[in-house]
NUDOMI-295599 format. One record per residue: residue in one letter; z, y, x of N, C-alpha, C, O in turn. Coordinates in steps of 0.001 Angstrom, whole numbers, padded with zeros to 6 digits, always signed. Each point is the difference from the previous one (the first is absolute). Layout:
// residues N
aZYXZYXZYXZYX/...
// end
This chain:
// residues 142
x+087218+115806+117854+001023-000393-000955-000653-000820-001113-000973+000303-000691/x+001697-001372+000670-000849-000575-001497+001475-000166-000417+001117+000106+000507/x-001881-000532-002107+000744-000540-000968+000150-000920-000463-001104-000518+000170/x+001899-000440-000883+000379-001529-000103+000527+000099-001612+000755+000889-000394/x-001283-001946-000438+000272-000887-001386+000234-001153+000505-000798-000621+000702/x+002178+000161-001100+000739-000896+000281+000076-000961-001329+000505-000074-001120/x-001243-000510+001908+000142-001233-001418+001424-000841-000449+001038+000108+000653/x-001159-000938-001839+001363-000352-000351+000182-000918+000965+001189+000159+000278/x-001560-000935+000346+000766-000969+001142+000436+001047+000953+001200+000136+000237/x-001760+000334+000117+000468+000621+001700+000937+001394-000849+000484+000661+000919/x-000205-000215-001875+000987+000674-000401+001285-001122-000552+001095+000551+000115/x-001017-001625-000539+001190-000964-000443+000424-000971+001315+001084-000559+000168/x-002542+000522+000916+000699-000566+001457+001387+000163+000365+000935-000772-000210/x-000947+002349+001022+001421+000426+000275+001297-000346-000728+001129+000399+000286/x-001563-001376-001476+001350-000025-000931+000029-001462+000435+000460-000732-000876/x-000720+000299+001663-000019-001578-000407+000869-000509+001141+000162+000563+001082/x+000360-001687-001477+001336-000088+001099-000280-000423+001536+000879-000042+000861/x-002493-000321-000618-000521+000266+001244-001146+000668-000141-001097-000521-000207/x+001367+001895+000336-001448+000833-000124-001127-000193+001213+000442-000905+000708/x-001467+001285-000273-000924+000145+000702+000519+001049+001569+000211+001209+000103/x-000171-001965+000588+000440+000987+000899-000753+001269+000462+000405+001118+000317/x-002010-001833-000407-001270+000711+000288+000633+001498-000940+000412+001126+000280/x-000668-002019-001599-000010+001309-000897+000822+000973-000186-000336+001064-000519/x+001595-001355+000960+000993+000866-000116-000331+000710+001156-000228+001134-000422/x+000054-001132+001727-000637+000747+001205-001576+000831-000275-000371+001031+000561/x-000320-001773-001510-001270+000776-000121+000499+001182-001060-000753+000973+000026/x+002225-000820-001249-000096+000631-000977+001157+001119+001212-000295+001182+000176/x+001411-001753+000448+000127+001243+001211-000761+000545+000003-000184+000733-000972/x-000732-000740+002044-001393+000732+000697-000145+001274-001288-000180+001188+000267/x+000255-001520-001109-001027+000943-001069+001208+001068-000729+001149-000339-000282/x-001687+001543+000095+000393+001304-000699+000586-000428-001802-000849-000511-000731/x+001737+000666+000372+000068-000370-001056-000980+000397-000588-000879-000848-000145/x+000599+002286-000444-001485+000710-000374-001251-000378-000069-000879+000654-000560/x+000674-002049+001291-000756-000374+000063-000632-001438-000749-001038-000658-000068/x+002381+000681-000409+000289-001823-000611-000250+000265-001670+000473+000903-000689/x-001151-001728+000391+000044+000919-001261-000354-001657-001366-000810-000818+000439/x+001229+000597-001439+000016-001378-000920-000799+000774-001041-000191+001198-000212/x-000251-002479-000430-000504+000850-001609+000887-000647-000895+000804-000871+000333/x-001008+001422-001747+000855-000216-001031+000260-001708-000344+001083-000565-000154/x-002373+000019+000100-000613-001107-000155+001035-000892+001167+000700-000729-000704/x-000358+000520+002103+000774-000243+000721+001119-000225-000641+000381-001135-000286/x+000271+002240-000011+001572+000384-000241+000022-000723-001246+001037-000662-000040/x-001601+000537-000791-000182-000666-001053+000104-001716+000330+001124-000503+000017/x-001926-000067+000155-000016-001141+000824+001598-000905+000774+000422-001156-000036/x+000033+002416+000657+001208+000059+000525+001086+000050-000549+000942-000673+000418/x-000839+001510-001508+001107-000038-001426-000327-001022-000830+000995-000558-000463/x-001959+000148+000136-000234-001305-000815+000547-000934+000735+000909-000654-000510/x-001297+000387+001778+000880-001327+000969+001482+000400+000455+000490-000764+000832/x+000345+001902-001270+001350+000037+000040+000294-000369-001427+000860-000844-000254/x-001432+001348-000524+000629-000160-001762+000164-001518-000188+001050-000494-000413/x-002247-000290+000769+000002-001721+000317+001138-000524+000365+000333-001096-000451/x+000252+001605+001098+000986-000528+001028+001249-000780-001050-000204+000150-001205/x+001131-000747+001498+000818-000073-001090+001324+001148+000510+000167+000464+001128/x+000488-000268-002113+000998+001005+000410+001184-000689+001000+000805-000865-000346/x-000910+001412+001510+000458-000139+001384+000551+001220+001166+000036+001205-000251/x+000363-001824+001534-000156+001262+000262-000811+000023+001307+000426+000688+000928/x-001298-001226-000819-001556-000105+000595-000540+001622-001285-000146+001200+000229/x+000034-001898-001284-000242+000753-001161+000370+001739+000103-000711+001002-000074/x+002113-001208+000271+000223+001551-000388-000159+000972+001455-000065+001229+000006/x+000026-002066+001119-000418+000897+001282-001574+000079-000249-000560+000828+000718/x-000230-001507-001568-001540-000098+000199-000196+001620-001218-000814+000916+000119/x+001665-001063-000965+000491+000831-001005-000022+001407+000861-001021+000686-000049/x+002164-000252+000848+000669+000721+000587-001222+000653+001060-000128+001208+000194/x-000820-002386+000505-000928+000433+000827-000913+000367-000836-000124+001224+000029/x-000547-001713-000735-000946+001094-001234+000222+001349-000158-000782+000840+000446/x+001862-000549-001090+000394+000966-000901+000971+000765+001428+000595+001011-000372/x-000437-001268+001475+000643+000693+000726-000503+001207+000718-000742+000782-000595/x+001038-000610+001631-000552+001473+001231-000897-000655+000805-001016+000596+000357/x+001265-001931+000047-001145-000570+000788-001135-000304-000667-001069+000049+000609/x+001112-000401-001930-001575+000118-001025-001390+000779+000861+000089+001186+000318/x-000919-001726-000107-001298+000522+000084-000137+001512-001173-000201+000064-001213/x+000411+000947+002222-000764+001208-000877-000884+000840+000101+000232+001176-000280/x-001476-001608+000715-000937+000652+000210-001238-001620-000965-000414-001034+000524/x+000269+001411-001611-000954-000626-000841-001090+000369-000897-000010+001116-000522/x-000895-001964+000309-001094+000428-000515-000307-000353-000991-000224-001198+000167/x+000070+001406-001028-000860-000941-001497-001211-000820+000252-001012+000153+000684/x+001524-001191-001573-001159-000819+000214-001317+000097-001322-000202-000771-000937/x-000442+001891+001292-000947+000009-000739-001195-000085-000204-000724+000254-000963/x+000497-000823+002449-001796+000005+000014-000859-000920-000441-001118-000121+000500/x+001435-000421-001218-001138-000850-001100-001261+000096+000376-000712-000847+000539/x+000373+002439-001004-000913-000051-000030-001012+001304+000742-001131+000430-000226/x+002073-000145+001074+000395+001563+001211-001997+000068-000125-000428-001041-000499/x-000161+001579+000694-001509+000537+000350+000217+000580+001484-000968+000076+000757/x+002298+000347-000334-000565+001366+001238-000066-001111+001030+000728-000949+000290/x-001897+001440+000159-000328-000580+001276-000327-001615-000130+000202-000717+000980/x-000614+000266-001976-000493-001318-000345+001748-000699-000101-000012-001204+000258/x+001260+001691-000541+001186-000586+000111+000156-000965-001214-000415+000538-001027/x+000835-001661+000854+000546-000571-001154+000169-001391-000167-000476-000864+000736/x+001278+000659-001882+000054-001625+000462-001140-000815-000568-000163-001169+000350/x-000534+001700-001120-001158-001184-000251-000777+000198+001127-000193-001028+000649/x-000367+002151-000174-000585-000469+001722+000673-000872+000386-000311-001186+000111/x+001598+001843+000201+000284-001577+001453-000241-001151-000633-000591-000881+000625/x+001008+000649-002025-000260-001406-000649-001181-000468+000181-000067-001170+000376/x-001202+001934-000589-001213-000556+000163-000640+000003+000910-001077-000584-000119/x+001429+001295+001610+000015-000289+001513+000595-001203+000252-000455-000795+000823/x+001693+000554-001640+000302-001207+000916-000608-001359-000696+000074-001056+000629/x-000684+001092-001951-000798-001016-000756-001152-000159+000754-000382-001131+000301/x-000327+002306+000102-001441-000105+000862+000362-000440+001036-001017-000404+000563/x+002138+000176+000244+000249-000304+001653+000584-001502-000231+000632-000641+000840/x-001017+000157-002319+000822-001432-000261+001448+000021+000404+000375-001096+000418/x+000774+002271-000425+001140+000272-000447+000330+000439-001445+000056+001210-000218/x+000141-001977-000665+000305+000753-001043+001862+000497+000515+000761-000393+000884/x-000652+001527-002106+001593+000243+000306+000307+000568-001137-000623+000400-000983/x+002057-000463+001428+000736+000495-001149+000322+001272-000793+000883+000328+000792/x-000874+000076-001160-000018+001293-001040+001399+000326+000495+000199+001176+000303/x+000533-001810-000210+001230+000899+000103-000239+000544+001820-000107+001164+000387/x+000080-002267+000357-000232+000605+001559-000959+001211-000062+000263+001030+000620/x-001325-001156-001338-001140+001058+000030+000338+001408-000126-000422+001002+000576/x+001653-001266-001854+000851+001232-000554+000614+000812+001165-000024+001221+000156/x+000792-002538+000926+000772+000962+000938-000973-000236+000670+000643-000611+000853/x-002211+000532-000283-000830+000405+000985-000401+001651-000400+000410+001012+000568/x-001236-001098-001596-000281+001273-000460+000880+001242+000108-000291+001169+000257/x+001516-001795-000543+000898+001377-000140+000401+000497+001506+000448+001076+000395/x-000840-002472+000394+000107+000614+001445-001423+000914+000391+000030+001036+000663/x-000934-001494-001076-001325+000855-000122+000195+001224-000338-000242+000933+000765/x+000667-000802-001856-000274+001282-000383+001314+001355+000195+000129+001158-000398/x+000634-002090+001212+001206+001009+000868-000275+000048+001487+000882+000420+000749/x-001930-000781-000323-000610-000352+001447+001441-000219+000580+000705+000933+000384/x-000422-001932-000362+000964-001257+000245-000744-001712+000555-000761-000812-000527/x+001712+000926+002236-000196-001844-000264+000466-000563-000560+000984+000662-000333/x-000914-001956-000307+000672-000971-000567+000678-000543+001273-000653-000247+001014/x+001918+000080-001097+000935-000929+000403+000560-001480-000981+000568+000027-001092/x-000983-001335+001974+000259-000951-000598-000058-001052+000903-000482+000250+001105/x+000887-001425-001351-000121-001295+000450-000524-000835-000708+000257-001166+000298/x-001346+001453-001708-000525-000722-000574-001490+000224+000589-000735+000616-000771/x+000184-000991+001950-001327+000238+000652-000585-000515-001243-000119+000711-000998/x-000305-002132+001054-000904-000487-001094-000283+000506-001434-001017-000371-000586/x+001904+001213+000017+000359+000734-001185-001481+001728+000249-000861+000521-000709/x+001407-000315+002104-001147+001521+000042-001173-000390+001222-000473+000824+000783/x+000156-002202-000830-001036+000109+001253-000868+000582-000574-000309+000018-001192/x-000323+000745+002539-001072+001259+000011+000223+001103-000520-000989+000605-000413/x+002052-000103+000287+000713+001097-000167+000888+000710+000733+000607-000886+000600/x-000073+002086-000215+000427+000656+000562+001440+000055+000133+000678+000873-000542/x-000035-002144+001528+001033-000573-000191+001314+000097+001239-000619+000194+001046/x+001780-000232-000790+000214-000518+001501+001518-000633-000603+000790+000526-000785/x-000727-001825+001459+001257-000470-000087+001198-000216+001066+000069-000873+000866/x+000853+001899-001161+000673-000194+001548+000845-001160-000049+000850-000081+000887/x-000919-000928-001834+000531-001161+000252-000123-000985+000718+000808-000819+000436/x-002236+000992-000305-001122-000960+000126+000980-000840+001401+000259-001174-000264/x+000276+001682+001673+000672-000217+001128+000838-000943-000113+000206-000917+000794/x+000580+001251-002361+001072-000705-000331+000055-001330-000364+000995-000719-000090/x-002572+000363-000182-000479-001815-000438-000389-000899+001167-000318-001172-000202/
// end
């Protein structure tokens, strides 16, 4: 059994008026229990509905947030600066500076927090976590 952190693309996919077919068949397959976002995500995700102008794209994006289908199994995004087990985001930052990847602090945020919930990352941003512990069930869909 593993576990899955679903990053903000492959959690706002399914909303999109042609989602990923891959992905919607790879998020079947899986146990809800098992799916799991961090705060940092959901955040991300309410900031790009609040954007929106008031519509009603808007108030179903509204309605899917704040509804029963909402992602509820989440984590805080707090590992800055996690110690257990060498977890955190200035490691990955300075792994991926030494491997001539620099990256971003915010991706790092949702790498770590998949770290330190022993969680894969789910995403379709490969280039964003190369050399990291990743799988994209989109990937079929390009």
């Amino acid at each position: 059994m593993s576990r899955y952190l679903l990053d903000t693309n492959v959690i706002s996919d399914p909303l999109k008026p042609r989602p990923s077919d891959s992905l919607l068949a790879w998020l079947d397959d899986q146990a809800d229990e098992d799916l799991f976002t961090s705060s940092l995500n959901l955040a991300e995700i309410w900031s790009g509905v609040l954007e929106l102008p008031v519509s009603r794209r808007r108030r179903e994006m509204e309605t899917w947030f704040t509804g029963p289908r909402a992602r509820r199994h989440s984590f805080a995004a707090d590992c800055w600066s996690s110690m257990k087990r060498g977890i955190g985001v200035g490691r990955l930052m300075s792994d991926g500076v030494k491997a001539g990847r620099p990256r971003s602090p915010v991706d790092m945020i949702v790498a770590a927090v998949a770290e330190a919930n022993d969680c894969i990352l789910v995403t379709d941003n490969e280039k964003h976590f190369a050399g990291l512990k990743f799988i994209n069930p989109m990937r079929a869909a390009k």
